[in-house]
C-alpha positions as CSV (number, residue, x, y, z in Angstrom):
1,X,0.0,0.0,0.0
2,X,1.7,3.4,-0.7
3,X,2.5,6.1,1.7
4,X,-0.2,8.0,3.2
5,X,1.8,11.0,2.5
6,X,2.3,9.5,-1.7
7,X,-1.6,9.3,-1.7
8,X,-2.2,12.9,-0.6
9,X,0.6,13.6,-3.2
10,X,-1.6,11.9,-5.7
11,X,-4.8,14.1,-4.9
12,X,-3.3,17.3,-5.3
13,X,-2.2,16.4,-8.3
14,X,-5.2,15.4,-9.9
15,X,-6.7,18.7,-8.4
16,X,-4.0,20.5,-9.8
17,X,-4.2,18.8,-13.4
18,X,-8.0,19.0,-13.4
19,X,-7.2,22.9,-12.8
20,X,-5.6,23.0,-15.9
21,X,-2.4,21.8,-15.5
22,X,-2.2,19.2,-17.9
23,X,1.0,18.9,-17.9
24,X,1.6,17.3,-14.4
25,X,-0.3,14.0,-16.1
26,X,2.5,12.6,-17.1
27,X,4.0,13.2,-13.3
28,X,1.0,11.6,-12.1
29,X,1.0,8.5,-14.5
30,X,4.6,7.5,-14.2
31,X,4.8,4.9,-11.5
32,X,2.0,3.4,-13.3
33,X,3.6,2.9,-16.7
34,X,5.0,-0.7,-16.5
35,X,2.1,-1.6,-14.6
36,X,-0.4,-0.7,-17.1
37,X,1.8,-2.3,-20.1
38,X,2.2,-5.9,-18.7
39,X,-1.2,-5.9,-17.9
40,X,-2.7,-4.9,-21.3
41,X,0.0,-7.4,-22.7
42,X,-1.2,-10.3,-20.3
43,X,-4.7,-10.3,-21.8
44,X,-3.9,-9.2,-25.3
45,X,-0.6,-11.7,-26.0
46,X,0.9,-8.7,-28.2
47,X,3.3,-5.8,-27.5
48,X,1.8,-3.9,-30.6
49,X,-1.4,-4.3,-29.3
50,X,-0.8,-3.8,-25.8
51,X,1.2,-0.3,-26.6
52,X,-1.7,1.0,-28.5
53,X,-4.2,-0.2,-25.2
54,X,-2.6,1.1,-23.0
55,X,-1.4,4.3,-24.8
56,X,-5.7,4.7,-24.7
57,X,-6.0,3.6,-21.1
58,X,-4.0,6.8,-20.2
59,X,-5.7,9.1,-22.9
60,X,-8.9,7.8,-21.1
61,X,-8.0,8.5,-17.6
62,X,-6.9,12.0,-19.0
63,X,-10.6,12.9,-20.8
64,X,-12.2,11.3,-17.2
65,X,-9.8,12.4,-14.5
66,X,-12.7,15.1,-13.0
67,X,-14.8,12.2,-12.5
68,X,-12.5,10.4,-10.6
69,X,-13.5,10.6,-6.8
70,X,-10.8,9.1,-5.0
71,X,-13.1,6.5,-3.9
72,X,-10.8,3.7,-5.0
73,X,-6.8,4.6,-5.2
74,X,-5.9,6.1,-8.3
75,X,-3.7,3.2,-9.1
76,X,-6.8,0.9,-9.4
77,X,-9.0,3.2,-10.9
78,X,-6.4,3.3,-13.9
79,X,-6.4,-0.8,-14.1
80,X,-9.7,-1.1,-14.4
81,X,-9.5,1.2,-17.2
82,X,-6.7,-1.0,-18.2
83,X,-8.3,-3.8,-17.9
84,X,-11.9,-2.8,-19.4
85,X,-9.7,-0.9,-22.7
86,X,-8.2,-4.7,-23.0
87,X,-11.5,-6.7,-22.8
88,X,-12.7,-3.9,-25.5
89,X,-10.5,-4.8,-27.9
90,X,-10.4,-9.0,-27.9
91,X,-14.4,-8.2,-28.3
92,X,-13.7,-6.9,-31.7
93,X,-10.7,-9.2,-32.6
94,X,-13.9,-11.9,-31.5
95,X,-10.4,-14.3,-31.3
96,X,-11.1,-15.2,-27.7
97,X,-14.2,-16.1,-26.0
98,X,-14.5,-14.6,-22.3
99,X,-16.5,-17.5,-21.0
100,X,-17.0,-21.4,-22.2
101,X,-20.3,-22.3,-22.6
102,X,-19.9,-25.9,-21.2
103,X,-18.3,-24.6,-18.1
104,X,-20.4,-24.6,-15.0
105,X,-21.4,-21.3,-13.1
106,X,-18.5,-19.7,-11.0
107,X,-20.7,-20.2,-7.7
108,X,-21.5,-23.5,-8.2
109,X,-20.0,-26.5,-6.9
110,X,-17.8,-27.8,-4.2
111,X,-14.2,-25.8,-3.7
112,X,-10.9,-28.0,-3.2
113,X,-8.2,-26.9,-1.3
114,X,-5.7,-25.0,-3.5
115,X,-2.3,-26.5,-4.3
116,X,-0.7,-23.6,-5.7
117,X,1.7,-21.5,-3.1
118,X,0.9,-17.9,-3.6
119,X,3.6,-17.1,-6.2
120,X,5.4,-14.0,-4.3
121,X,6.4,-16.5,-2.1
122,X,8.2,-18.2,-4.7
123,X,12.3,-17.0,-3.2
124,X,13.6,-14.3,-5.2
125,X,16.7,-15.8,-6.2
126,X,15.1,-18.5,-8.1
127,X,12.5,-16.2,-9.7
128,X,15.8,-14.1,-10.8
129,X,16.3,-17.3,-13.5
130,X,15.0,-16.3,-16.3
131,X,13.7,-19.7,-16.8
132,X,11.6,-19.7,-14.2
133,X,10.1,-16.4,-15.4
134,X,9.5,-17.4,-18.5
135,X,7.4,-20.6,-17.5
136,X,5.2,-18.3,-15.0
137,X,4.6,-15.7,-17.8
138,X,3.5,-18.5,-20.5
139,X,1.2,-20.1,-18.0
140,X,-0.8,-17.2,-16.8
141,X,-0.7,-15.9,-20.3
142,X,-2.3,-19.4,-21.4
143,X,-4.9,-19.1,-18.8
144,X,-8.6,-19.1,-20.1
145,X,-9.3,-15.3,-19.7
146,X,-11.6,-14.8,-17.1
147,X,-9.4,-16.6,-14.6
148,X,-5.9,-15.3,-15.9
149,X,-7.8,-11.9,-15.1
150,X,-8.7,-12.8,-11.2
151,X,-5.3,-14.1,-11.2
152,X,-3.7,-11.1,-12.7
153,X,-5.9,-8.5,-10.2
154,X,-5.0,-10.6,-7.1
155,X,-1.8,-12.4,-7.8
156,X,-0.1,-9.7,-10.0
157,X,-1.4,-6.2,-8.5
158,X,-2.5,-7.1,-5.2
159,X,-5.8,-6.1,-5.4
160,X,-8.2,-7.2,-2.7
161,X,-11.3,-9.4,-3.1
162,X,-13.4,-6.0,-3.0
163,X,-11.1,-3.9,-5.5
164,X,-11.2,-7.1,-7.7
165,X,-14.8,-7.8,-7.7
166,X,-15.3,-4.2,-8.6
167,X,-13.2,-3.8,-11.5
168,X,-14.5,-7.0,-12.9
169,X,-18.1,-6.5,-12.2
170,X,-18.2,-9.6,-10.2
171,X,-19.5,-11.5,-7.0
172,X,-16.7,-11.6,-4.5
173,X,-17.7,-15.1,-4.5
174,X,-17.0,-15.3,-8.4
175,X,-13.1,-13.9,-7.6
176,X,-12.4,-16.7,-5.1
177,X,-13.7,-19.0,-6.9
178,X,-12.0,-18.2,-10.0
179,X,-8.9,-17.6,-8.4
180,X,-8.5,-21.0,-6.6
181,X,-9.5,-22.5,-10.5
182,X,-6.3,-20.3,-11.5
183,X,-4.4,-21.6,-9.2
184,X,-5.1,-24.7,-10.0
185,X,-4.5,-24.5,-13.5
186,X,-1.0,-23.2,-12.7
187,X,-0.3,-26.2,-10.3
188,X,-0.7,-28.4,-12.8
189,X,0.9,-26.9,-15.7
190,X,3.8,-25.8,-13.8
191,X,4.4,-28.4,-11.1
192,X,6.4,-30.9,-13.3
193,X,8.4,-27.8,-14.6
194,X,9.2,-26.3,-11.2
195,X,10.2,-29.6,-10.1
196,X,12.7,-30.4,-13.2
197,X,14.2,-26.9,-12.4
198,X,14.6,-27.4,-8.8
199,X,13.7,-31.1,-7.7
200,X,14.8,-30.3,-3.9
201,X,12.4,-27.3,-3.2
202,X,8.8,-27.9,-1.9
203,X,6.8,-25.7,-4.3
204,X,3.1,-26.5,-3.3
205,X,1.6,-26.3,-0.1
206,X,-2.4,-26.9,1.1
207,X,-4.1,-24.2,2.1
C-alpha cells in the first residue's frame, strides 16, 4: 500500500491537473507505466497491441480524471481502465471467448483446497532465472481469460477481493472462486516444470 503522504501527493495532483495543468499528467501517470503495459500485454498476448491499449488507457484516464473521486486509489482506478480498454478490444478481434459455454457457473459446486503456493512467495533468487520467469509468464498468459484476469488483479497487483470484484463486475464469491480455478491450473501446468528446475524445493503447499 503506498504512503499516506504518496496518496495525498496523488490528490493534489489530480486537483491541480484538473485545474488545468495538464502537464503534471505525465507526473501523475509515471509509477504506473510498467504496470499498465504488462497488464494490457497479459490479456492481449501482443506488444503492438498492448502499446496501442494502454497508450488509450491513459488518454482515457486523462478525458475522465474530473470524475475520478478518489473512492478507490488512483492506481486501481487506472487498471480497471486497463483492464476494461483490454477486454474492448479482444471483443472486436472476436479471437477469444470470455466465457465457455460448457463450463459450469462460477458459484457452483464444491471448492478444493488449492495447491498452488501464492507465487510472491516463490524466493527471489530463483524467480531471478530467467527460466523460471519465462514458465510463470506463458502459463498465466495461457490461462482461459476470465481466470488469468482474477489471477492477474489478485496475484499480480494485489488487489483485494473487494477492489477485484469491482473492476471486474463480479461477485466476491465469483473472484475466489475463480482464483483458486487459476491456481489450480497453474499447479498443474507448472508443477512438473518447477520440479525439473529445482527437484529439492517444496513448491506447493495446502491451504
Amino acid at each position: 500500500m503506498a504512503p499516506i503522504s504518496d496518496l495525498r501527493d496523488e490528490a493534489r495532483m489530480i486537483a491541480s491537473i484538473v485545474a488545468g495543468e495538464s502537464h503534471l499528467f505525465h507526473e501523475l501517470i509515471r509509477p504506473y507505466e510498467r504496470r499498465v503495459y504488462v497488464m494490457a500485454l497479459s490479456f492481449l498476448r501482443n506488444e503492438a497491441d498492448a502499446e496501442d491499449a494502454a497508450q488509450e488507457a491513459f488518454l482515457k484516464a486523462f478525458r475522465n480524471l474530473a470524475s475520478f473521486r478518489g473512492e478507490a486509489k488512483f492506481g486501481t482506478w487506472l487498471v480497471s481502465i486497463t483492464l476494461n480498454e483490454a477486454r474492448s478490444r479482444i471483443r472486436h478481434r472476436d479471437t477469444i471467448k470470455m466465457e465457455s459455454l460448457d463450463e459450469p457457473p462460477d458459484d457452483e459446486g464444491p471448492i478444493s483446497p488449492a495447491l498452488l503456493r501464492d507465487w510472491r512467495e516463490i524466493p527471489s533468487e530463483v524467480l531471478e532465472r530467467k527460466e523460471v520467469s519465462l514458465l510463470l509468464h506463458q502459463a498465466v498468459t495461457a490461462l482461459p481469460p476470465i481466470y488469468r484476469e482474477v489471477f492477474t488483479l489478485r496475484d499480480v497487483e494485489g488487489m483485494s477481493v473487494n477492489e477485484a470484484a469491482g473492476a471486474l463486475d463480479i461477485s466476491i464469491a465469483s473472484v475466489k472462486v475463480r482464483l483458486h480455478r487459476a491456481r489450480m491450473m497453474l499447479q498443474k501446468t507448472l508443477a512438473p516444470q518447477l520440479k525439473r528446475i529445482s527437484p529439492k524445493r517444496r513448491w506447493w503447499t495446502w491451504s
